[in-house]
Structures are given as C-alpha cells and as structure tokens.
C-alpha positions as CSV (number, residue, x, y, z in Angstrom):
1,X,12.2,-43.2,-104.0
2,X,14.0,-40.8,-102.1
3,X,14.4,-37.5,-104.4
4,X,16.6,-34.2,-103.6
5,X,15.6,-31.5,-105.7
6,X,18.2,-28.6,-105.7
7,X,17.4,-25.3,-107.0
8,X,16.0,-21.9,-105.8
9,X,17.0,-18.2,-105.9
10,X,14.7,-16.9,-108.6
11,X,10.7,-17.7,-109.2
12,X,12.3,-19.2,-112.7
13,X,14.2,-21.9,-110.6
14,X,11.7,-22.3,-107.9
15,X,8.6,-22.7,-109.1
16,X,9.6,-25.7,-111.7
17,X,10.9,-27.1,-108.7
18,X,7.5,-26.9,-106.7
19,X,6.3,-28.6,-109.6
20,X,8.2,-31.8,-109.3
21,X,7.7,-31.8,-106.2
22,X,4.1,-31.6,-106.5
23,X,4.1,-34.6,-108.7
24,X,6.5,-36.4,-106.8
25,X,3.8,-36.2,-103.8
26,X,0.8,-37.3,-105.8
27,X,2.4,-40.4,-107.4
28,X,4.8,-41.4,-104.1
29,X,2.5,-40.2,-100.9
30,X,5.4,-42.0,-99.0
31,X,8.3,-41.2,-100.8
32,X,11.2,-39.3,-98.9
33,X,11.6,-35.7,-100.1
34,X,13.9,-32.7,-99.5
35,X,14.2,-30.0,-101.5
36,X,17.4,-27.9,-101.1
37,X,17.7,-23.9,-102.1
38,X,19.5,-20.4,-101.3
39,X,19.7,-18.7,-97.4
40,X,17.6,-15.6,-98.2
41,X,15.8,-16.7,-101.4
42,X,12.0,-17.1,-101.6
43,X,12.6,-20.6,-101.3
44,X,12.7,-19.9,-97.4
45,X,8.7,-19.0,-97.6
46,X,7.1,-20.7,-100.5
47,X,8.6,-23.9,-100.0
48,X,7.2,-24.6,-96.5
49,X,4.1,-23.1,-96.9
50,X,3.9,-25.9,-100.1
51,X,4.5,-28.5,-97.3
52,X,7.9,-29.7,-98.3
53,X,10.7,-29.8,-96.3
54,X,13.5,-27.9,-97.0
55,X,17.6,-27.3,-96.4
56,X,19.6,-24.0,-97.3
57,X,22.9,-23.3,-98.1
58,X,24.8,-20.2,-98.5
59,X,25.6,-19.9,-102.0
60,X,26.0,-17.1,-104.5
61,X,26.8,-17.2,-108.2
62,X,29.3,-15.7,-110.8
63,X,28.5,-12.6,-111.5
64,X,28.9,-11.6,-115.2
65,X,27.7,-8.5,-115.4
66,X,29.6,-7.2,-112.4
67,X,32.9,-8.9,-112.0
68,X,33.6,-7.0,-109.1
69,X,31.7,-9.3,-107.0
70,X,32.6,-12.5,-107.5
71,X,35.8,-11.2,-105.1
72,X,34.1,-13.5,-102.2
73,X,33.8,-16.6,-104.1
74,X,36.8,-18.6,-102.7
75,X,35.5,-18.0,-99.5
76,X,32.1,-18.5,-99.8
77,X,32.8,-22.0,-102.3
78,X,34.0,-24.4,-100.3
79,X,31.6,-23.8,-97.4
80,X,28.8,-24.2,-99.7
81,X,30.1,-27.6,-100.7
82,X,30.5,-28.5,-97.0
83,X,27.1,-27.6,-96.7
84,X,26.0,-30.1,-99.7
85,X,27.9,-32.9,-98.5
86,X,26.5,-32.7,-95.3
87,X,22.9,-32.3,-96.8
88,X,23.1,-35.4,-99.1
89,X,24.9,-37.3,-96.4
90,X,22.3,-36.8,-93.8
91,X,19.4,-37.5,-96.2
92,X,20.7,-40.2,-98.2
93,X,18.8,-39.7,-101.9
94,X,18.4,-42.2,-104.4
95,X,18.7,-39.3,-107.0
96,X,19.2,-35.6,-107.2
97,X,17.5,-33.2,-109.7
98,X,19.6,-29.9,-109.9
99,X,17.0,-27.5,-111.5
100,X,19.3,-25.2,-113.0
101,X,21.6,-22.6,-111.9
102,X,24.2,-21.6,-108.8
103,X,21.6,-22.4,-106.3
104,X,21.9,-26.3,-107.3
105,X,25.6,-26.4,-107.4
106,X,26.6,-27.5,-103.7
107,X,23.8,-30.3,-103.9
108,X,24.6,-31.6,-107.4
109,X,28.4,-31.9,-106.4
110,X,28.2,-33.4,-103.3
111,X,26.0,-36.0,-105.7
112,X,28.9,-36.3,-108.0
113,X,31.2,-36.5,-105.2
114,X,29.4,-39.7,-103.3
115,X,28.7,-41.3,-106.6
116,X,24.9,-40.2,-106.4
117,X,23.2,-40.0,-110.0
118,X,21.8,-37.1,-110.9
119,X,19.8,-35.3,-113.4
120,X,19.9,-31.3,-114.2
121,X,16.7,-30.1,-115.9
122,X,18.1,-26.8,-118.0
123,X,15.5,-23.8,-119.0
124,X,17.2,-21.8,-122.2
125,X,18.0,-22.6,-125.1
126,X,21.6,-21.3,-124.1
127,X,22.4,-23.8,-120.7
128,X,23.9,-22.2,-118.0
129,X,27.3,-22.7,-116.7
130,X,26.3,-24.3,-114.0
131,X,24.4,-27.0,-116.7
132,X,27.8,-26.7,-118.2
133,X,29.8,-27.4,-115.9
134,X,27.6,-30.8,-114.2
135,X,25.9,-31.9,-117.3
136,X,28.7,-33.9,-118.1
137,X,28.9,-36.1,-115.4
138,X,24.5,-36.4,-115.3
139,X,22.4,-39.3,-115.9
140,X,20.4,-37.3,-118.2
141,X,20.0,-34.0,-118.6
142,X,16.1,-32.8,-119.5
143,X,15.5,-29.3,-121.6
144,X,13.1,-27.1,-122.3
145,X,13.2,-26.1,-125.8
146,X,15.1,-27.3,-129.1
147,X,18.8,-26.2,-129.7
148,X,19.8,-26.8,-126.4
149,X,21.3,-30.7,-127.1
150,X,23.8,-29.3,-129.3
151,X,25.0,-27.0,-126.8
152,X,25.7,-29.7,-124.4
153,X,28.1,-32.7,-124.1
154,X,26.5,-35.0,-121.8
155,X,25.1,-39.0,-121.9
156,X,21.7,-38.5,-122.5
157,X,19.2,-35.6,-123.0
158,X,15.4,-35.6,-123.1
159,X,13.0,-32.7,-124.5
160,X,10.5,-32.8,-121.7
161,X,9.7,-28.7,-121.1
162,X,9.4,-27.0,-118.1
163,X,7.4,-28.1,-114.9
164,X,4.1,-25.8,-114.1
165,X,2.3,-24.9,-111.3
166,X,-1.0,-26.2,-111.4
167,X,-3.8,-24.1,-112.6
168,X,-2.4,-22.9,-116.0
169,X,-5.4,-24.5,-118.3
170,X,-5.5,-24.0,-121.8
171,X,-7.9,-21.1,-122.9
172,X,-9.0,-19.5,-126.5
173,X,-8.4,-15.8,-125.9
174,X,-10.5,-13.0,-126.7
175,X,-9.5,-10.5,-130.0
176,X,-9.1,-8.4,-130.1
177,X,-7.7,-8.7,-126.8
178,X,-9.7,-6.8,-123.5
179,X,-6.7,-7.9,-121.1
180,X,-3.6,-7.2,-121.0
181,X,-1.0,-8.3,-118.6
182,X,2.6,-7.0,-118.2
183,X,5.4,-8.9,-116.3
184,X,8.9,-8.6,-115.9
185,X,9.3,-12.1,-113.9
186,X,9.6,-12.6,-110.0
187,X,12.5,-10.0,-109.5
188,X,10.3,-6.8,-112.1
189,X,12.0,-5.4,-114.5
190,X,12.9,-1.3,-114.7
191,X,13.2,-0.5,-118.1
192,X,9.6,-2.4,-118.8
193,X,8.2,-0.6,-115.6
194,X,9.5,2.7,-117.2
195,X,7.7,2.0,-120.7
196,X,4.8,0.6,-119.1
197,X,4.4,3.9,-117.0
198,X,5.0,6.3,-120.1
199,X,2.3,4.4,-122.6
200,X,0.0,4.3,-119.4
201,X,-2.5,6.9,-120.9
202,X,-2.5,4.3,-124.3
203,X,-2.7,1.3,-122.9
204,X,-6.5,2.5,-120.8
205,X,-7.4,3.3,-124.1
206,X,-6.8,0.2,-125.8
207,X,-7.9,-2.6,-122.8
208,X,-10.4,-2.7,-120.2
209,X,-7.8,-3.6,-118.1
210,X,-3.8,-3.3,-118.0
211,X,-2.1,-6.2,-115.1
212,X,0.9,-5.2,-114.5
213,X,3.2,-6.9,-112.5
214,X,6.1,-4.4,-111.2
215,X,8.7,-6.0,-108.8
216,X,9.4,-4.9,-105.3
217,X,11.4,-1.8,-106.9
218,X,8.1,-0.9,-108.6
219,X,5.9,-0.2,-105.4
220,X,6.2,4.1,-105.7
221,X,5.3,3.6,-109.1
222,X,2.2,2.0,-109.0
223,X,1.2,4.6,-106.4
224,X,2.0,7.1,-108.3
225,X,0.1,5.6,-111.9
226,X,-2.9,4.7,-109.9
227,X,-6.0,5.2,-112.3
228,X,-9.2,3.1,-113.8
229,X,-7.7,0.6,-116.1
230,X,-4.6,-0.1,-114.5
231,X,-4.3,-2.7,-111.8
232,X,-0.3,-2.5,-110.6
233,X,0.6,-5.1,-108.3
234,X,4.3,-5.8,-106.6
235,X,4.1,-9.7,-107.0
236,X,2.0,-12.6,-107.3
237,X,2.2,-16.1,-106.1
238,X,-1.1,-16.8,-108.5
239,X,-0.1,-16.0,-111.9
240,X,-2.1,-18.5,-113.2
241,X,-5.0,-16.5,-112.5
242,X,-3.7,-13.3,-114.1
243,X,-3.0,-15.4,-117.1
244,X,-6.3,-17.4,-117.0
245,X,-7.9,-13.5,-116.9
246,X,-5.5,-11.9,-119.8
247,X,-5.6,-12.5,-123.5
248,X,-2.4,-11.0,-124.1
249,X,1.0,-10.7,-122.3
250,X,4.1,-8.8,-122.6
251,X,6.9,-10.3,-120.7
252,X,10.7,-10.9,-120.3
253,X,12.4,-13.8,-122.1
254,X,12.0,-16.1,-119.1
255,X,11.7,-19.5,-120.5
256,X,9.2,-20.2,-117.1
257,X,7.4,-17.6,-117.9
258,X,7.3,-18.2,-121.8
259,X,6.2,-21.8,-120.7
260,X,3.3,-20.9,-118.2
261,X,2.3,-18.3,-121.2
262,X,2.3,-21.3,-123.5
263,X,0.8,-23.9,-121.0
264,X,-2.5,-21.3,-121.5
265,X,-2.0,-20.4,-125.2
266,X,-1.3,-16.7,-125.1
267,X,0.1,-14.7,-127.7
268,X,3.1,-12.8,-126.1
269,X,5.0,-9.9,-126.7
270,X,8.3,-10.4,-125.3
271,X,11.5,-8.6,-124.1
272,X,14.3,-10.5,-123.2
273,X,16.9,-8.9,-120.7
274,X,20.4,-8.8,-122.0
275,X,21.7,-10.0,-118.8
276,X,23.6,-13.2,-117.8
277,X,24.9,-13.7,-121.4
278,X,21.9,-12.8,-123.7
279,X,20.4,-16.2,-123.0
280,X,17.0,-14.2,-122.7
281,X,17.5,-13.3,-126.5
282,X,17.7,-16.9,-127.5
283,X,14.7,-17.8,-126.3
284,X,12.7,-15.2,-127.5
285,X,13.6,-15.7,-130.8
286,X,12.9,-19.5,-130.6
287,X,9.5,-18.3,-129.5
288,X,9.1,-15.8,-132.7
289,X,10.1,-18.4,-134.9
290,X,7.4,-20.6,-133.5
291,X,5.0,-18.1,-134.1
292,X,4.0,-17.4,-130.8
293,X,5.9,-14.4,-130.3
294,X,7.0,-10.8,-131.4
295,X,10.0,-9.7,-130.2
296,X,11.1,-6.0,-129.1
297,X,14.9,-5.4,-128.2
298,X,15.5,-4.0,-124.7
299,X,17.4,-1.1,-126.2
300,X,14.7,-0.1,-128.2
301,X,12.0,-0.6,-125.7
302,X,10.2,2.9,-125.3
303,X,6.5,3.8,-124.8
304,X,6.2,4.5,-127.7
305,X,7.8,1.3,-129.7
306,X,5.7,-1.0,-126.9
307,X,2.4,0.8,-128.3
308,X,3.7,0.7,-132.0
309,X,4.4,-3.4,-131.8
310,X,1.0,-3.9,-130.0
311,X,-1.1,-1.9,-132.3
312,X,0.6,-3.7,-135.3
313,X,-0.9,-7.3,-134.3
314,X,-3.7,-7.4,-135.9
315,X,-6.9,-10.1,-135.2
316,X,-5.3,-12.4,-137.9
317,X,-2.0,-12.2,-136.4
318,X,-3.1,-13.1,-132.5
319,X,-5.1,-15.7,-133.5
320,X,-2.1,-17.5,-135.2
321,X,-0.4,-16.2,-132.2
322,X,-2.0,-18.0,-129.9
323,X,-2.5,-21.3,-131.4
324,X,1.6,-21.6,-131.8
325,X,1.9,-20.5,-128.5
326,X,-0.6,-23.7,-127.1
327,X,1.6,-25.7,-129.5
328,X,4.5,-25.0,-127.5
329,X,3.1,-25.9,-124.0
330,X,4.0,-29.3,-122.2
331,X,1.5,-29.2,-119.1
332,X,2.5,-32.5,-118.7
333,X,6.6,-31.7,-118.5
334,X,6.5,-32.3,-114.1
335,X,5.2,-35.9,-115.3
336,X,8.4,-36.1,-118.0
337,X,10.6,-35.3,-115.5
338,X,9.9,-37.8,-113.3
339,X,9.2,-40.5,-115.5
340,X,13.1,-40.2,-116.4
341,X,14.0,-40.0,-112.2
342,X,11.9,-42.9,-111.4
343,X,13.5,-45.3,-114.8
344,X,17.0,-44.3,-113.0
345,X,16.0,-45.7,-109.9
346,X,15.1,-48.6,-110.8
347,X,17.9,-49.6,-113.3
C-alpha cells in the first residue's frame, strides 16, 4: 500500500499521525509512505527524526477568533492546493488519511480532485470544518469519541479513538496521589500557567512533586518559580514518561491529550480552552460524564478554584476516577485506523 498521511501544525494533529505511521511501518516494512504537514510546524523536526519522509506546504487556517487575519487567505489558498496536487501527483497514493484540521486540507483535496479515496480521522466530539467540509466526499471517516456521527453527513463512520505514541501503558495510580502533572498541550497555556504559578506554594504542600509543562511562553516563569517540588519544563517529546510517573493530571480539553491520559488510566482534571468554537468544552464534558473527569471553566480558573477542585477529590472519588478513565482508552486505535485503510485498498 502506498499511504499519504496529511496533517501537522499542532502536537494534537501530529503526534496521531506518527502513530499511524508507526504502525503502518511495523505491519508494511515495504510499503510506500509520505506524510505531508505545515512549512514551520514541528512536523519539520519530529517527523524526520521518526524516519519518515515528509513534504510541506504553506498553509494556514481560518482564524475564528481573529477575523482580521484570514485577509491573506485568497492568496495563500490556491497555492496551497497547487502544492497538494503536485504532492499527490508525484507520489501516487493508494489512499490518503487527512488527520484533522487546515494542515490536511491541500492533500485531502488534491485526493478528491484525482479521484483518490480518502479517510479523515476527526478528534472532538464537535468536527472541525475542515472534517466538515471533506467528510462528505470520504470513504470513511474514523472518530474519537461518541456524539460525533451525528454531527457529520458522510458514507460511513467508525469509532476507533485516537492513535498513541507508544509507551503509554496502563497503570493503577497511587491515592492519594504523590504526583501531579500540569499541561496545557504542545502550544502551553497562559491562564493555566498563571494559576499554576499562584497555587505554587499549595501544590509543594500537597505532592512530592508538581510536573508542569509550560509552553515556550512559559520559560521566565519557571525561572522565576524555581523551588523543591516543582519541576517546570518548556516541552516534552516524552510525555509518556511524565504520565507513566504522575497519578494525577490537570490538562486542557485536548482530545490527544484526554486520550494519552486515558491510554494510562489517570484521573484528570481538565480545562478546556474556549478557543476555535468551544470544541474543548465538549469534550471535557464527555469526559465528566464518563467519570473520568472534573471539569473547571477557563473563566473561573484561579489559584484558588484549582486548589479548591483538587482538594475536593477525595480517595473514593480518584479511584472511580481512574478506572473510567482506563475505560475510555483505545491503545489499540493506530491498529483501527489502519485496519479500515488497508479494507479500502483492497476492495
């Protein structure tokens, strides 16, 4: 099989990607792959030093939040679908898997274009537009969690979760919990790095050790919080160590990241951004419903509410906690994935 897997931009695209690809490798050592993300993403490092090859176009997405600048998008449009076409026409693939998101767009249409099938794999329970827009001209399109087929017109969907990394193993974690880790996703998040910061002196007291994960934009603050306790750190390419290390985590409402937390069983505390349409929001609450989850609105996100919700989840509570959330992991989702690419090849 020759597979094109398009998708990149954020860790939340990229590493499910990876993932595929991963498993692609071990079952077809001498299949043809490409994998196809942004100019200037983090694709342009992890990717190669993965061992896959990889093409880049210049793409950028619609911008919701700030309208203003989507100004460049005619321009910058069509020369990302040149860029596909030429892409898919000079590698020839037998299928496409758009993972979600702008970056896929210029792949997945040049697909649609040459009469290519594809198949979009969509995170949230709330698809993108870019799922939107494609799914209804996809093969199949594969989600994450329930709620998201009846947000979709398209032929065909299949529940298979989100594709890991390896390394996230299943694990009973202590309570109460010693380790805490705190992440805002691959890009940090400000307001979390701001209530992190201002329950710092709590959160020594209450765990032998506080992981936090700041972003880039969090580097002068982790100087500046430097103490016993508190290990701050920029980014990671290795969270599956932090999570095989903490027995609780506090997070955004990345569906990755909710699935890497699940993959190990945490319990998790999350925040979901209200960016990009709230689809954050959605997930976190399918994640509270499950049980695995407690939930704390971004606008009411304080040091003191963050120290308040964790100090309310008592023994009884993690532990229930924590088996929901190892009954929402699908370690085996890379494997799902496939199995539907490979059953569309050889129709």
């Amino acid at each position: 099989m020759r597979l094109l897997i398009a998708g990149g931009g954020t860790g939340g695209h990229l590493y499910p990607a990876l993932a595929v690809a991963h498993a692609f490798r071990a079952e077809e050592p001498e299949g043809a792959l490409l994998l196809v993300g942004r100019k200037g993403g983090p694709e342009e490092r992890l990717v190669p030093e993965a061992g896959f090859d990889l093409a880049t176009v210049n793409v950028r997405g619609l911008d919701r939040d700030a309208p203003w600048k989507n100004l460049a998008l005619p321009a910058i449009v069509p020369v990302a679908l040149r860029s596909g076409l030429a892409i898919v026409d000079r590698f020839r693939p037998d299928v496409v898997l758009g993972m979600g998101g702008y970056v896929m767009a210029p792949a997945v249409a040049a697909a649609r274009i040459r009469k290519i099938p594809y198949v979009l794999h969509e995170k949230d329970v709330r698809p993108g537009l870019a799922t939107r827009f494609f799914a209804g001209g996809a093969a199949v399109v594969c989600t994450t969690l329930p709620g998201t087929e009846a947000r979709i017109r398209t032929k065909r969907v299949e529940l298979t979760g989100v594709p890991l990394r390896d390394g996230f193993r299943p694990r009973t974690p202590q309570v109460p919990p010693r380790r805490l880790l705190i992440t805002g996703g691959s890009q940090g998040a400000r307001h979390i790095n701001e209530a992190v910061w201002g329950a710092l002196d709590e959160l020594v007291k209450r765990f032998e050790e506080v992981t936090h994960v700041a972003g880039v934009q969090g580097a002068d603050g982790i100087a500046r919080h430097a103490r016993p306790g508190y290990r701050g750190l920029m980014f990671t390419d290795d969270m599956p160590a932090l999570m095989g290390e903490a027995d609780l985590v506090v997070s955004r409402g990345g569906v990755s990241t909710i699935a890497e937390i699940g993959a190990v069983g945490l319990p998790m505390v999350l925040i979901p951004g209200t960016f990009g349409g709230g689809h954050q929001e959605e997930n976190a609450k399918a994640m509270a419903d499950a049980g695995a989850a407690v939930s704390i609105a971004d606008g009411d996100l304080n040091a003191e509410s963050l120290v308040a919700t964790l100090d309310a989840l008592t023994p009884d509570k993690l532990r229930a906690m924590a088996r929901a959330s190892s009954s929402s992991g699908r370690r085996d989702a890379a494997q799902r994935v496939l199995a539907v690419l490979h059953e569309l090849v050889r129709r």
